[in-house]
C-alpha positions as CSV (number, residue, x, y, z in Angstrom):
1,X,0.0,0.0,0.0
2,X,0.9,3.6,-0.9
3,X,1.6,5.9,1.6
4,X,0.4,9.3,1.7
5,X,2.7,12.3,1.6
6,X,3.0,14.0,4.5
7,X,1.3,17.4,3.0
8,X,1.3,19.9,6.4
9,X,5.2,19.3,6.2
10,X,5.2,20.0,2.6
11,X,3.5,23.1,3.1
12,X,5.1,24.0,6.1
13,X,8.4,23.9,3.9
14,X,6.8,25.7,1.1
15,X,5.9,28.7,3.9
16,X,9.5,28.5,5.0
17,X,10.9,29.0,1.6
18,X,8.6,31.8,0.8
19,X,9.1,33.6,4.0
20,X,12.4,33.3,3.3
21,X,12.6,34.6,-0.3
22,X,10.4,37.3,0.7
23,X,12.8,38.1,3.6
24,X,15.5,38.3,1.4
25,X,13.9,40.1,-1.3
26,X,13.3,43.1,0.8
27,X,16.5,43.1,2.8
28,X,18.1,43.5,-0.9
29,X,15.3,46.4,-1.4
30,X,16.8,48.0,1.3
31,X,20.2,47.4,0.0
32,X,19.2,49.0,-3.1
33,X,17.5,52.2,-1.4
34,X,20.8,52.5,0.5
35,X,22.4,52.2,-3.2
36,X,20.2,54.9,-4.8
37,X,20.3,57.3,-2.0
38,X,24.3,57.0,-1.8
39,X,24.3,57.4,-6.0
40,X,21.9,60.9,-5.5
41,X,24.1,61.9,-3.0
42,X,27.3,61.4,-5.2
43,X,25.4,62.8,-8.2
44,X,24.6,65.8,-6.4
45,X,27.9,66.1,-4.9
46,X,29.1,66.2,-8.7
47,X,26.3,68.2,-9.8
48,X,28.0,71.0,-7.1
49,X,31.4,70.6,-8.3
50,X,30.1,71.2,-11.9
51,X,28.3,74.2,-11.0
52,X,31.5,75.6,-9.2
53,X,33.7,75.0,-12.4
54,X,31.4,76.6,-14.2
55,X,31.4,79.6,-12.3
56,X,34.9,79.6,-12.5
57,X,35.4,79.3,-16.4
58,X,32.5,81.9,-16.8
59,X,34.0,84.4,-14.3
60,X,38.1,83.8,-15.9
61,X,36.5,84.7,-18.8
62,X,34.6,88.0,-18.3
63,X,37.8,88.7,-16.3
64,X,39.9,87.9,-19.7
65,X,37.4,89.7,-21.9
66,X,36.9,92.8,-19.4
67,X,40.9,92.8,-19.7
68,X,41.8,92.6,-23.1
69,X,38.5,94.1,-24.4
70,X,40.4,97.2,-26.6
71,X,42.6,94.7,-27.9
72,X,39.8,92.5,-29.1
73,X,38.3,94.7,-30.5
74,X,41.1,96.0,-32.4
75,X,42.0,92.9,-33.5
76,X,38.5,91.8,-34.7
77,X,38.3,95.7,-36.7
78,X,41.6,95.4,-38.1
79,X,40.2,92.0,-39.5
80,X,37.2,93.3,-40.9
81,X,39.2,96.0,-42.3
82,X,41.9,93.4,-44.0
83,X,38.8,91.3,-45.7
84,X,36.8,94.5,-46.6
85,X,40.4,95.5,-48.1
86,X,41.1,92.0,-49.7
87,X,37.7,92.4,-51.1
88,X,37.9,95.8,-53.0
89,X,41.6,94.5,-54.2
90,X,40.3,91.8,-55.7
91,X,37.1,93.5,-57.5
92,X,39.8,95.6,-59.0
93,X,40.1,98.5,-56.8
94,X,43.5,100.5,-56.2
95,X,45.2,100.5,-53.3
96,X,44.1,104.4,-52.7
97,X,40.9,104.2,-53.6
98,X,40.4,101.8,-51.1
99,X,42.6,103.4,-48.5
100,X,40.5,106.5,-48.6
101,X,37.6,104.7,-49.0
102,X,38.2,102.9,-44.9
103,X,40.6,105.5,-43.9
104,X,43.1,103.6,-43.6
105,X,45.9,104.9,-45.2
106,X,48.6,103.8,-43.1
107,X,47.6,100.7,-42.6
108,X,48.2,99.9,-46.8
């Protein structure tokens, strides 16, 4: 004769498993909170030291501009003047004509 299988300690082992799994399922939840909160923190902690270096770089380079603002814009007329020049030159103009023409006799 067949014996029956001993179902109450089948399920009783069944429960144990799954109270088990479920235990460790949110024991690695909390793991992975712990994770994500420690990434936001890092991110933000990046985020900061992004923002700082760009505050930096903008402020080195107003400082840069605000310092060599005559020169730039010098530089940046002379080389409009020089294209205008190369321009006129090459459409056939003479060299006075186009000198009196930007005032820029010396320059010639």
């Amino acid at each position: 004769m067949l014996t029956q299988p001993d179902f109450e300690k089948y399920a009783q082992t069944l429960q144990e498993t799954m109270a088990a799994a479920i235990a460790e399922g949110e024991a690695l939840n909390k793991l992975a909170a712990a994770d994500r909160e420690a990434a936001a923190d890092v991110r933000i902690t990046i985020q900061e030291k992004l923002n700082a270096l760009e505050t930096l770089g903008r402020q080195a380079a107003e400082k840069q501009v605000h310092e060599h603002r005559q020169q730039l814009k010098e530089t940046i007329w002379e080389d409009v003047l020089n294209s205008v020049a190369a321009k006129l030159l090459h459409n056939g103009e003479s060299a006075d004509d186009i000198a009196k023409m930007l005032d820029i006799s010396e320059r010639l």
